[in-house]
Every structure is written in structure tokens, then in C-alpha cells.
N, C-alpha and C positions, 0 to 999 in steps of 0.2 A: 856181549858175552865173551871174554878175554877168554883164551885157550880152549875154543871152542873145538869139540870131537867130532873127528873127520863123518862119524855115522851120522851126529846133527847137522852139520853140513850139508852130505848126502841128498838128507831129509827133506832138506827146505830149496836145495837145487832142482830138485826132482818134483818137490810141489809145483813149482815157477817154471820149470822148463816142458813140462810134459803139456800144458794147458797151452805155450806158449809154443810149443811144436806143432801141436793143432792147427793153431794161429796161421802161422810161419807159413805151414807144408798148403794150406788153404791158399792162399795170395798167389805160390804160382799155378797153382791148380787152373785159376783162371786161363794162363799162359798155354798151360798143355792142353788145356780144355779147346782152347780157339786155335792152338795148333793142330789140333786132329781131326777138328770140324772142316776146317780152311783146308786143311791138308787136301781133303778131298776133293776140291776144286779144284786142283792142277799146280805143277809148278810156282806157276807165274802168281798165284793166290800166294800159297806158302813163303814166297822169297817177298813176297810185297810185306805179308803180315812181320817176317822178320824183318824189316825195316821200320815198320810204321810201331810194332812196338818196342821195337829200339829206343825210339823217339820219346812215347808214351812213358816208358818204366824210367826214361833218363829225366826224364820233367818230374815225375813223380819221386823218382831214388836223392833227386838234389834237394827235396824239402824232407828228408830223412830224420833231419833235423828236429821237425818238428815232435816227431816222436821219442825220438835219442835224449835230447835236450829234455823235455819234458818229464822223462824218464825220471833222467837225476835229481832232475831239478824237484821234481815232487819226491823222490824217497829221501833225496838229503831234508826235508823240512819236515815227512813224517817220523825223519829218525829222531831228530831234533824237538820234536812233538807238538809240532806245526799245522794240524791237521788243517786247520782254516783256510793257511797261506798254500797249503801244499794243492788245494784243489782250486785257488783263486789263480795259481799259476797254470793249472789244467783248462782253466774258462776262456784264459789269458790267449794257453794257444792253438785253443780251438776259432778263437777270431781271426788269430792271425791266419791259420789256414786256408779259413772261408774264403779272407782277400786274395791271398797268395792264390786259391784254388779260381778264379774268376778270372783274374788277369790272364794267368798262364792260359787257360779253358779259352780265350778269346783272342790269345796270342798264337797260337798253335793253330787254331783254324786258320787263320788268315797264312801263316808261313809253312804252310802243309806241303805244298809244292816244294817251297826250297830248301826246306829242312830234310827235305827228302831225296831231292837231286843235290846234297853235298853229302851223301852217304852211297850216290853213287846210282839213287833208281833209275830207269830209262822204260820207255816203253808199256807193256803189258803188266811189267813189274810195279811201275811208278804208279798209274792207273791205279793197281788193285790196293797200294801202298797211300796215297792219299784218300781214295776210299773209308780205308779201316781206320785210319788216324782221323779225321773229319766225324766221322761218325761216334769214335768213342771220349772225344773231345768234351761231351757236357756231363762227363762223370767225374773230371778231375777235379772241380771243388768238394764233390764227395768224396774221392780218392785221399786229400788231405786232410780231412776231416778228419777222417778214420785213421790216419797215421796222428795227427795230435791226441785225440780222444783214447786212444790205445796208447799212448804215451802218459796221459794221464791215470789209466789204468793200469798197466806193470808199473809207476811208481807208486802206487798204494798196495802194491805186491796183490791186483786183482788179476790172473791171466786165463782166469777160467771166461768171463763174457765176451772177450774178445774172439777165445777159441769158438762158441756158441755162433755169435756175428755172423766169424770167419767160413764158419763152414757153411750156416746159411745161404752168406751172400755167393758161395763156390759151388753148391746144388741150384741155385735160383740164375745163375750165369750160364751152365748147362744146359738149363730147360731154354732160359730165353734164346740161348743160341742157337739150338737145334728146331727151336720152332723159327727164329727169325729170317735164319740161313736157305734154311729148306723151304720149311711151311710156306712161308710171307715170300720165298726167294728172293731175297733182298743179296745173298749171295756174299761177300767179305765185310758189307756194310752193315749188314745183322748182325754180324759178329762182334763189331765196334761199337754198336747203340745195345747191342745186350749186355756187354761188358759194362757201359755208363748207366744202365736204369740200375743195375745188380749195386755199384759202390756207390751209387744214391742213396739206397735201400740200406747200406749197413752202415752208411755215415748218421741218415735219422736214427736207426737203432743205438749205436755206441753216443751221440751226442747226448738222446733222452737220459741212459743210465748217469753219465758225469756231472748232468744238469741236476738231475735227483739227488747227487750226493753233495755239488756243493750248494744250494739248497738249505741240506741239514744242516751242514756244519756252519751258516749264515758268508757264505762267498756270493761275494757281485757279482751278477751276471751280465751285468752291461759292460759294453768293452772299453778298456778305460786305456789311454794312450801310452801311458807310464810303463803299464803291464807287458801289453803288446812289445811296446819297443825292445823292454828289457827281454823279452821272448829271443827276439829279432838278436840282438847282440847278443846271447849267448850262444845262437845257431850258425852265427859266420862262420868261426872256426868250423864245425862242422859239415858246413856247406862248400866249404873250401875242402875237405878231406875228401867230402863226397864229389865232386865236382872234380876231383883227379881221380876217381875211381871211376865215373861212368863216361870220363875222355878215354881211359885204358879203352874200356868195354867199348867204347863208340867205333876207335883207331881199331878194335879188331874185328868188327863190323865192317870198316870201313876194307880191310885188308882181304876179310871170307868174301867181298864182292869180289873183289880183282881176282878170286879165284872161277870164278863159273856160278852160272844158277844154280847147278847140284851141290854144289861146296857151299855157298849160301843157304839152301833151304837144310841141307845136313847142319852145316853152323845152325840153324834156329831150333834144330832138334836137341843139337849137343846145349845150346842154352837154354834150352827150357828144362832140361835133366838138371845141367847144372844147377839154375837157379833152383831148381826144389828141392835139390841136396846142402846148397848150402843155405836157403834159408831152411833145412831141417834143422844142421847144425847151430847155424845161428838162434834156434832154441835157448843153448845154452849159455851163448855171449846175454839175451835178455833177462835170464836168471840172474848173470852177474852182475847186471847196470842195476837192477832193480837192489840186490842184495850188500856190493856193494857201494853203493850210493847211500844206504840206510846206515850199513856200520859205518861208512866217514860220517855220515851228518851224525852218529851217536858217540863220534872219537872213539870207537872201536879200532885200533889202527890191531894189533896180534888176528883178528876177526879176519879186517881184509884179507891180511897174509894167507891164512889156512881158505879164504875164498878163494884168491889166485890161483895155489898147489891144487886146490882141487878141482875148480872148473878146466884146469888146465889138463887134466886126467880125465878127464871126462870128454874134452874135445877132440883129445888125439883117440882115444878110442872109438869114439862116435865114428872119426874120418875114418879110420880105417875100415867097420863093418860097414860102411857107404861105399865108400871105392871099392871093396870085394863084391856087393849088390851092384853097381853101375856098370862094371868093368864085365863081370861073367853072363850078364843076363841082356847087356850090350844087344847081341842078337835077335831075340826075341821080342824087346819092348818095341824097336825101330818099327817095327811092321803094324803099329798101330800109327803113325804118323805119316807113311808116305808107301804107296806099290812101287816108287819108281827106283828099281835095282843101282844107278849111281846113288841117288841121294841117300838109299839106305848104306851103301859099303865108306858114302863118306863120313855119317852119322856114326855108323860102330865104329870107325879108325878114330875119331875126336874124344868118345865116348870112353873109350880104351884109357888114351893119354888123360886124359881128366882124372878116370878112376886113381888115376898114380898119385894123384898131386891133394886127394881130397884127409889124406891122414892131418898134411902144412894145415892145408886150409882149415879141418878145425882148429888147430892151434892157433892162426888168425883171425878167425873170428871170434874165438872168445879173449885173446887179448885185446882186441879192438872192443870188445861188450865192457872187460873190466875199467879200461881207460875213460870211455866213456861214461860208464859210471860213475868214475870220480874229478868227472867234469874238466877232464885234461884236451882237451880240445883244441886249443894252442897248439900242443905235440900232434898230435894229428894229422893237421892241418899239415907242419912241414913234413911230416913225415909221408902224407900221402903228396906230396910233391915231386919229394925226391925218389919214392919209389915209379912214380909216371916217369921219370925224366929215364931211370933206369929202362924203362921198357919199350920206350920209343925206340932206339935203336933196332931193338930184336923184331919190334915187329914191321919197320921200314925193310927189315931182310927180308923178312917173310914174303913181305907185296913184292920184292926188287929180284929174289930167287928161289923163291918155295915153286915148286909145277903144279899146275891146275888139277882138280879134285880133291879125293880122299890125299894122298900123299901132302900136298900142299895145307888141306885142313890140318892134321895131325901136325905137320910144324908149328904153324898157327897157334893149336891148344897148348904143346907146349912151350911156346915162349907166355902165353898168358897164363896156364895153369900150374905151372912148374916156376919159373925165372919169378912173373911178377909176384907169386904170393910167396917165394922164396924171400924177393926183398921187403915187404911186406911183414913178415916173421922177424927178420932180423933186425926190424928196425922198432917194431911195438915189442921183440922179448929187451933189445939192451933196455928198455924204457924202465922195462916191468922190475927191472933188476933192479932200478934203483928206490929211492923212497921220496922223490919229488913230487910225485903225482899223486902222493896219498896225505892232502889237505883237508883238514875235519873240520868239524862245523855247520849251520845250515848254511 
């Protein structure tokens, strides 16, 4: 629909994002959920759990792919009016995940220890930090599942089952936790096998629905090698993109440790806020992959344009009414996550700096949603290179002369929340400017 009216837009962003905010604000839900249970087991719980799911979200955040990829890749073939091929690509890489999701699940157990002591565990901390990682280990083939399966989903522009799933499998993660934690006393290790039965649980749900559908439209459900691979090669690039964004995230994990246990368990506060704010935002980057992905596979190129301007309106507003809620209320949410007076002064001082930085951040993720969208992945890739190379510096300052606690946190967040999504913006808007990355076609 060439010169399509900012109200129609609006319309169809709002359909796609609001269902797919659901979604989004579900997934860390989990996080805060196991952070406030754990929480109340002491320090040494808390500072274990942020480590062991550092680990967990970086295993899981590197097959991001799966879902992003998928994304496009089914709405460019239902623009194109593909419906057959575009769910035979959805079956495609829901197998690939299963595999992907087995290896990892049985790779992660075994290097539970060392993948833990290179992030700096020791002690009481290590202990409760291979605990929870061990324990929620037999969820991650269901964890990818659900990241392909929901990729095959927002490319058929469905975001409303995913939301349904999402929120399920984030009330059923809650109950199992607080019975398995307490009840069972299983104590950080109930936290971790209640996390794995929960994304069990909504990997069966989301696989039955895509099964259903390609089914109708007559897609082979047996996994055929062709498919898979070609899944696989379109997700490098993007495994590379992601795979500089969770070294970022790892190195400033790896730097909140050299600051103290309090600065650590506050870091796992400030990122558990974080992540639920920006996967709010990130709402609206899935509305663009999904939208468009549909107008390139339909040579809508005027379509895209008015998609850009306007998701792009919509992310910098979204960030700003987030960082006003993160930043003022700062105070009061902390005291659901920990009694211990450091951890909480170091949580509001991170919390503070983040809220500054979250207006960028939506303008990054939704230029990150539009690119991938239109399957630029390639740019990506170097681009999330060169923006890691930029932030190593700042944050080797931070470990070499930030001072232990709150003070030393707050530098921390803003070399990561300020600096890297600073280079981040400026390197997916030159993109956006040009007209390279908008190739039509299925």
C-alpha cells in the first residue's frame, strides 16, 4: 500500500506491538520472578543467581536468531504470498532449535563450574551459582523452541498466542518457584528446574499451534536437511551481532563482580529492570520485523519508509515514559528484591543512570527490529563488532578505576547504558539513512 497514512500505520503497529509487549514484558518476568524469590535467601543466593543467569540468558540470547531470522524470513514469503513456504520455513526452525536446544542443555551442565569461575564466582556465591544453572539446564531445548516457534509466529503477523503462552508459562514459573524454593526447600535449585518445567510447558503449547498451521497449508513436518541448513546460514550474521551484544553484557558482569557482592546483587537488580524495559520496548522493533519484512517481500519500498519514521516515533517515546517510571520509582520497587541497605543504594544509583539512557535505547531497538526485518544481517553483524570494540575500553576503566559499590555501579551503567547504546544508534541510524538494506522480494 504505497503512501500509506501515518493513522494506518499506527494501526497495524499497535496491533503487532501491544500483543507482542505482552510477550516481551512475560520472558523477563521469569527473571524478576527468581530474582525476588532467590533474593530472599541471602546475598550469596542473589549474586550466585546473577551469574548463573548471565550464563542461562547468554546461551539462550545467541540463538535469538532463531526467532529474528524466522521472523523475516516468514513475513517476506507471506508478503510475497507464500503461505506454504513461509510455515515450511517455520517447521524448518523449529528443528533446528530442538538440536541446537540439546547440545547446549548438555554442554552447559558439564562446564557449569567453569563457565562460572570465568565470570569470577568463588565460594558461597559459586556454590549457589552452579546450583541454579544445573538445575534449569533441561529447559533450554524448550527455551528455543519457543524462540523459533514465536518467530514463526510474528512472521504470520500472529502476536496475540505467543502473548497467551507467554504469560502462562510466567504465572506457572511463579507457582513452581515458590512451591519448589520454599515448599520442597530445594532452596536456588527450585528456582532453576521451576524455570525448566515452565519453558517445557510453553515450548509444547507454541509448537502444537505452528504444527496446526502448517498442517493446513500442506508443509512437511519432517525435518529436512536443505531447510535446517538454509535456517542455519541465514542466522550467522545474526548470531555474530548477538554474540557481540551478550560479550558487552557478559564484560559488564564480569566488571559488577570486581566491584563487591553488593554491587553485584544491585547489578542483577539494575538488569533485571533493565531487561524488562527493554524487552517492553522491544515490542515495537517485532512489530517492524514483522511489518517490515511483509512490505519488502510485497516491493512496498514508500511503505517501508513511512514504517521506519514511524516506529522510530514511537520508540523514542515509549523510552522516554520508561526511563521517567524506572528512574522516579527507583526507590520503592528495590525493596521488593533485597532488605540489605547496600545492595539496595547500589540498585537505585544504576537504576537512576539507566533511566537516562532508555529514550537511545528505544531508538535502538527498533532500528535494530527494522534492519532485521529486512534481512540485513550482514550490517549487523559488523556493526555489532565495532560497537563491542568501542566499549571494551570504557568498561576495562571501570574494573581498573571505578570505587567499590554503588559509586563504581553507576559508572559501570553508564559506560554500558549511555556510551554502548550511544554507538549502537549511531551506527544502525547511518544504515537506516540509506536505501541499501531495503531489498524486495521473497
Amino acid at each position: 500500500m504505497p503512501g500509506a497514512r501515518p493513522a494506518g500505520v499506527d494501526r497495524q503497529i499497535v496491533a503487532l506491538a501491544v500483543p507482542a509487549l505482552g510477550a516481551l514484558v512475560a520472558e523477563p518476568l521469569f527473571v524478576l520472578v527468581d530474582s525476588a524469590i532467590v533474593g530472599h535467601l541471602g546475598t550469596d543466593a542473589l549474586a550466585g543467581l546473577a551469574l548463573a543467569s548471565t550464563v542461562l540468558v547468554t546461551l539462550v540470547g545467541l540463538c535469538v536468531f532463531l526467532a529474528y531470522a524466522t521472523t523475516a524470513a516468514v513475513a517476506r514469503r507471506v508478503g510475497a504470498g507464500d503461505t506454504r513456504g513461509a510455515l515450511q520455513t517455520g517447521v524448518d526452525g523449529m528443528w533446528l532449535g530442538l538440536g541446537l536446544g540439546v547440545v547446549l542443555a548438555g554442554a552447559a551442565w558439564l562446564a557449569a563450574p567453569t563457565l562460572l569461575g570465568v565470570l569470577g564466582a568463588s565460594g558461597g556465591v559459586a556454590e549457589q551459582a552452579v546450583a541454579y544453572l544445573r538445575w534449569s539446564t533441561p529447559g533450554l531445548p524448550g527455551m528455543l523452541l519457543v524462540l523459533a516457534a514465536t518467530g514463526a509466529l510474528r512472521g504470520l503477523q500472529d502476536t496475540r498466542t505467543p502473548l497467551v503462552v507467554a504469560a502462562s508459562g510466567a504465572v506457572a514459573n511463579g507457582l513452581l518457584n515458590a512451591v519448589l524454593v520454599y515448599g520442597a526447600g530445594m532452596g536456588i535449585a527450585g528456582s532453576g528446574l521451576g524455570t525448566a518445567v515452565a519453558q517445557l510447558g510453553m515450548a509444547v503449547a507454541l509448537v502444537v499451534v505452528v504444527v496446526r498451521g502448517a498442517r493446513r497449508a500442506g508443509a512437511d513436518l519432517r525435518p529436512a536437511a536443505g531447510g535446517i541448513l538454509a535456517n542455519a546460514r541465514a542466522g550467522v550474521p545474526l548470531l555474530v551481532r548477538t554474540a557481540s551484544l551478550r560479550l558487552a553484557i557478559l564484560l559488564t558482569v564480569w566488571v559488577a563482580t570486581g566491584l563487591g557482592a553488593s554491587a553485584l546483587a544491585g547489578h542483577q537488580v539494575v538488569n533485571a529492570v533493565w531487561g524488562l524495559t527493554a524487552f517492553a520496548l522491544d515490542a515495537l522493533a517485532i512489530a517492524a520485523q514483522a511489518l517490515v519484512g511483509h512490505a519488502l517481500g510485497a516491493g512496498d519500498v514508500p511503505r517501508t519508509r513511512a514504517l521506519l519514521r514511524r516506529t522510530l516515533q514511537w520508540g523514542v517515546a515509549a523510552g522516554v515514559v520508561m526511563g521517567v517510571l524506572v528512574g522516579a520509582l527507583a526507590p520503592l520497587y528495590v525493596r521488593l528484591f533485597t532488605a540489605d541497605p547496600d545492595v539496595r543504594r547500589a540498585a537505585v544509583t544504576g537504576l537512576v543512570v539507566a533511566a537516562v539512557a532508555l529514550p537511545m535505547a528505544g531508538w535502538v531497538f527498533v532500528l535494530d527490529g527494522v534492519l532485521i526485518g529486512a534481512g540485513d544481517g550482514p550490517f549487523l553483524a559488523w556493526a555489532g563488532v565495532a560497537t563491542l570494540v568501542a566499549y571494551v575500553p570504557a568498561a576495562l576503566a571501570v574494573h581498573a578505576w571505578a570505587p567499590p559499590g554503588a559509586a563504581g555501579l553507576a559508572w559501570l551503567w553508564g559506560a554500558f547504558a549511555v556510551l554502548f547504546m550511544a554507538a549502537r544508534a549511531l551506527t544502525t541510524g547511518w544504515r537506516a539513512r540509506g536505501t541499501a538494506w531495503m531489498v524486495t522480494g521473497a
